[in-house]
N, C-alpha and C positions, 0 to 999 in steps of 0.2 A: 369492848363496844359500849358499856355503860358511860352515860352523860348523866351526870350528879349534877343538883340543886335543879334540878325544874321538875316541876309538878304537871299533871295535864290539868287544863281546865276542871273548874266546881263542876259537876253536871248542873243545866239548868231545867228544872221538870214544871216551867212554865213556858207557854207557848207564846213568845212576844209578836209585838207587829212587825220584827225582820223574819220570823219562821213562820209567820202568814204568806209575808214575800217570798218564801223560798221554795216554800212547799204548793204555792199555787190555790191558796182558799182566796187570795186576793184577784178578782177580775178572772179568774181561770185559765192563766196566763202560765203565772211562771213557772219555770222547771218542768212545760209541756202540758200543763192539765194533768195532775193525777189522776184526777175521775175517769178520767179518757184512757189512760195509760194502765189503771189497776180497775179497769172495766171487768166486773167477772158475771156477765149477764151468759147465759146458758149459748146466744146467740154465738152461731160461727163463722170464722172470718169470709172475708166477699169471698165465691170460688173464682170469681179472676183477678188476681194478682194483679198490683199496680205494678205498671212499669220504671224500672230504674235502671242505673246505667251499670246493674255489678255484672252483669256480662261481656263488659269493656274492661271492666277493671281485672276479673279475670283473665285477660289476657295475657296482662302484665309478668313478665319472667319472675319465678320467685327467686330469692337470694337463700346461702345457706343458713341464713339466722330467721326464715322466714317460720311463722306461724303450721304445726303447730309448736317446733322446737328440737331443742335434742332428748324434749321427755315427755310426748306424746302421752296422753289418759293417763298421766302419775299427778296423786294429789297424795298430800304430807297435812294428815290432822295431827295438829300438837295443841293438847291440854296443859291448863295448872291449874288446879285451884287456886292457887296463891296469888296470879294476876290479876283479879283485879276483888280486893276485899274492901268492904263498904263501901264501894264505888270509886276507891282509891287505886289506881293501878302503881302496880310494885316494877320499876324500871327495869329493875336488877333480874326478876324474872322474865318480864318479856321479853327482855335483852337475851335472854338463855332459851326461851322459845322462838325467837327470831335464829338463832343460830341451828338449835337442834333442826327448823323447818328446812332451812336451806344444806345444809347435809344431808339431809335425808333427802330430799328432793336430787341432790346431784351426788349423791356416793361421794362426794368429795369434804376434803379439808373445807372451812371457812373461805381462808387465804386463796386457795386451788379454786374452790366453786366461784371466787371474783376474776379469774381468768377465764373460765367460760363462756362468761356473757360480757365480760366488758375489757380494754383497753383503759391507759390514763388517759388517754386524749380523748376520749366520747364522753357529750352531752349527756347526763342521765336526766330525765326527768321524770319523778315521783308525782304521779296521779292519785290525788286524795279525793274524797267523797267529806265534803266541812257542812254537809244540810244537817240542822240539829246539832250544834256546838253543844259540845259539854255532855249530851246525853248521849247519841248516837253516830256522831260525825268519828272519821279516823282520828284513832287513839295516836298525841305526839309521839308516846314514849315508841311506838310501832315504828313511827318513822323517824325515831333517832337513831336506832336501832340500825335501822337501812344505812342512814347517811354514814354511820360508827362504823358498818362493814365499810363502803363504799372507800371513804377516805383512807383506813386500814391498808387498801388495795391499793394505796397510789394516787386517787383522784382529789383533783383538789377541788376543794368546795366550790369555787365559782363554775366549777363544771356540773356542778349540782342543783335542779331547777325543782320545785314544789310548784306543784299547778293545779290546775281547777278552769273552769268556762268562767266563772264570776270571780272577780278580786276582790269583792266586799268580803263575799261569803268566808274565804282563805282569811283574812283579817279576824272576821268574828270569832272562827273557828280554831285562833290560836297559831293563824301561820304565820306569821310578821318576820319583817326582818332581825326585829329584837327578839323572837325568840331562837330565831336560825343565823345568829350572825353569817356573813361571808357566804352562805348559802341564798339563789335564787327564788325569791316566791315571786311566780306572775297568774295574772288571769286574763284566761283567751280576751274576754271583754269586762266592759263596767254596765252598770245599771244605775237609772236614777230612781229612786225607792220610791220617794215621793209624789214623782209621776205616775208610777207604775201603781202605788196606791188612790191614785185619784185627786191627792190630796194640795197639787198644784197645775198650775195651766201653762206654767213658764217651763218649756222644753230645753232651756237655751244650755243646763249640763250633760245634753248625750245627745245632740245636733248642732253641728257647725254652720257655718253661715250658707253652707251652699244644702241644708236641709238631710244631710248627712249621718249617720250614727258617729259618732265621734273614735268610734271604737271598729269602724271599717277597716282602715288601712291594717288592724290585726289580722284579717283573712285572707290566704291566698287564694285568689280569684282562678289560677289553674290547676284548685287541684279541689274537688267539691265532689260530693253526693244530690247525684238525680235524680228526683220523683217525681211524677209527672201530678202534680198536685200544689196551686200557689199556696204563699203565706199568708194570712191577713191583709188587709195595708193598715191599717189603722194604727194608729200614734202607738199607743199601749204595747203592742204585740212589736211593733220596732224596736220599743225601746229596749225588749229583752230580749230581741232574736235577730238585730241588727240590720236583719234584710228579709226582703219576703222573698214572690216569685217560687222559682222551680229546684232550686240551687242550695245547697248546705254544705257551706264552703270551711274547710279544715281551718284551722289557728293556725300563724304559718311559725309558732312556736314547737309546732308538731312538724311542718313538712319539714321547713326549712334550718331550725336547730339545734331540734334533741337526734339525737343518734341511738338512744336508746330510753324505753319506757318501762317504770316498774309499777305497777298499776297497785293498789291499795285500797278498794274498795270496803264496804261494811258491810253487815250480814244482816238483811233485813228485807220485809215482802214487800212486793206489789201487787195487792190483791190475792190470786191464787199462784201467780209467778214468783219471779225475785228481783231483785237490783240490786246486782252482786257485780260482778269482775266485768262481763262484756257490755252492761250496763251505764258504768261507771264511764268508758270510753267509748258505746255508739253512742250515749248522747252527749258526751263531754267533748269531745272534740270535735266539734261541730255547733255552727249556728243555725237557724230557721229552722228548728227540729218541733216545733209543735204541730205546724203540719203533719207531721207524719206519724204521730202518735196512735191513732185513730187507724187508717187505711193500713198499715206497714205492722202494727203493733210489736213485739217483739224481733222481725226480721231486721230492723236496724240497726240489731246488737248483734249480728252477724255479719252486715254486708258494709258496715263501714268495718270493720276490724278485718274485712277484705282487703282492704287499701294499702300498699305498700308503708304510706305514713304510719300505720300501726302495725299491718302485718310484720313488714321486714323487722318490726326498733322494738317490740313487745316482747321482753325477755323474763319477767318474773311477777306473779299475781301472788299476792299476800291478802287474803279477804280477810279481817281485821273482825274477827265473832267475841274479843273481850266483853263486850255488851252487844247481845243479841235483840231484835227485833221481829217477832211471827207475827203481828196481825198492824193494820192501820197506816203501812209503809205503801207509797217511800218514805212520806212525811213521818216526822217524829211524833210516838206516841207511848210516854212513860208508861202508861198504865202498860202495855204490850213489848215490853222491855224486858230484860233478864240477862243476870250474869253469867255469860257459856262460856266466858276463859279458853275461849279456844281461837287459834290461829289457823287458818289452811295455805298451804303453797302449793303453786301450780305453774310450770311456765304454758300448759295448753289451759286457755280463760275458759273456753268450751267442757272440757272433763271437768275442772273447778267447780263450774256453775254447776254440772249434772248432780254432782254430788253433795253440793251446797243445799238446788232444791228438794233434791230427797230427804235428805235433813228437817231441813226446814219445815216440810210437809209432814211430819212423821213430829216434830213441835206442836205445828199447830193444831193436831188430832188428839194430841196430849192433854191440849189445853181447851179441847170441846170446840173447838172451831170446826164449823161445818166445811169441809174442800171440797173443789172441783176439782178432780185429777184428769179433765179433758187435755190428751195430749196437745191441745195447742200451746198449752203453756210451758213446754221443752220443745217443738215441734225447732223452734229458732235453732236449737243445738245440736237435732239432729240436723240440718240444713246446714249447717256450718263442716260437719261431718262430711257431707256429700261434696263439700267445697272443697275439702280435702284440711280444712283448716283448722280441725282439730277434735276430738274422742269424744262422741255422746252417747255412744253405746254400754252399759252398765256394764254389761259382762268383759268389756275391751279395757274397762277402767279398773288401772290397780290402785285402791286406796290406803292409805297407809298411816294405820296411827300412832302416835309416839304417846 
């Protein structure tokens, strides 16, 4: 499974003006408002629930590959000291913590545990988290690792897609096609940075002539998340959420051509919660999500992972904890950084997370951080639980450390 000669990214422990862009200190835009999204004000959520449309979507028949999986509340911690030493990760062992997780999570051979979840002929595509290249964003060598299984098994690499909501961010963050030859990197949409920071009046790269996002025709228009809540209208908020209105319409690289999703996530807070595994894909696959940051908070890492687009194709969470993050997240914040060498596997994203933020919680108390443990901040995974869609209950979760 090891790929010799590439290194990951230098970490970068300065905060440039693209990880202003990323992380939303610029206009209070991008990537939803953090402020809004890692709100840890005492206050509790509205007691009437905004309406959305996951009571429809519930209806939908599940399939046998659907959510939570064939391994229900089983997560797989694998340590090494050795992965990542002076901020250098060692290939050779995450290549051998990649393999130990996925064993352990299916009782099976390597070889064997790639028939479980996949066929040669299904689209895979690998969901990274690239905010904070170099310091916090998903570790390459983690996802060489994946693609070194995957190929192993038969698939060939153009069946192999690296995704992300923004394209720039995938670039910055080391995903190019020169580092993954023959392998797919796409992103739901694009961004024009320099709009979005102010710092131009000319729209004319991310709207067409008929006043358009340029990056429209990426969403499929029938298959969307509904809240009864618009977007903005304003130039800014389009330029990074493509569409306003009531509507948060899928990549239709999600409906219409992966066939299977391996989610990849990173191990880092938002506020008194996380943004981990179900994180990484309610807001990732999906646009005009700042709206809902505020009214919805947390529930939208539930109820889009409702949707057959992710339900059915979600078959394996690798939360990517090499370099850890407890305080100052989502955004990247070196000082709140640390080396945890540690990998977790999950095919249910809901047990993952449970156990991720207990972790994490039990970090940040370590490190004198005052917490909230008001259960609104797992309230999302148990609701996910009653959806039937996967383990939030402690005592239901078997954890397993290698």
């Amino acid at each position: 499974m090891n790929k010799k000669g590439y290194d990951s990214m230098k970490p970068n422990f300065e905060v440039s003006r693209r990880d202003f862009l990323k992380t939303g200190i610029t206009a209070g835009l991008v990537l939803g408002t953090p402020t809004l999204w890692a709100q840890d004000k005492e206050k509790s959520p509205p007691k009437k629930r905004m309406a959305t449309n996951i009571d429809e979507v519930m209806k939908i028949p599940r399939t046998k590959n659907s959510l939570p999986g064939p391994f229900p509340g089983k997560v797989v911690e694998v340590s090494d000291p050795k992965a990542m030493e002076k901020d250098k990760p060692n290939a050779k062992v995450i290549d051998a913590m990649v393999r130990k997780g996925i064993e352990n999570l299916t009782g099976k051979s390597l070889g064997e545990s790639f028939g479980l979840f996949f066929n040669k002929d299904d689209v895979v595509g690998i969901k990274v988290n690239p905010v904070g290249p170099g310091l916090i964003s998903t570790r390459l060598e983690v996802v060489d690792a994946v693609i070194d299984w995957l190929v192993a098994g038969g698939m060939a690499k153009k069946n192999i897609i690296i995704w992300d909501r923004f394209d720039y961010m995938l670039t910055d963050a080391g995903f190019t096609a020169q580092r993954y030859p023959g392998i797919g990197i796409e992103g739901l949409q694009t961004m024009d940075e320099d709009a979005a920071a102010g710092k131009k009046k000319d729209n004319s790269a991310w709207l067409d002539k008929e006043g358009n996002h340029v990056s429209a025709p990426n969403f499929d228009k029938k298959v969307f998340y509904w809240a009864d809540i618009d977007g903005p209208r304003g130039l800014p908020y389009l330029n990074q959420h493509v569409f306003n209105g009531k509507h948060s319409y899928f990549g239709k690289l999600v409906t219409q051509k992966l066939t299977k999703i391996i989610n990849i996530p990173v191990f880092k807070n938002t506020g008194n919660g996380i943004s981990m595994a179900t994180k990484n894909l309610g807001y990732g696959a999906i646009c005009n999500t700042n709206r809902l940051h505020k009214p919805l908070f947390f529930d939208v890492c539930t109820e889009v992972l409702a949707f057959p687009a992710i339900r059915d194709k979600l078959v394996l969470n690798i939360t990517d904890g090499l370099r850890a993050q407890y305080e100052g997240g989502p955004m990247p914040a070196a000082k709140f950084t640390y080396l945890y060498n540690t990998l977790f596997f999950a095919g249910d994203p809901f047990a993952g997370d449970m156990v991720c933020h207990n972790l994490l919680v039990k970090k940040r108390k370590q490190m004198g951080i005052s917490v909230n443990e008001h259960p609104k901040y797992t309230e999302y995974l148990r609701y996910a639980e009653r959806l039937g869609l996967g383990v939030a209950d402690s005592k239901k979760i078997r954890h397993i450390r290698v």
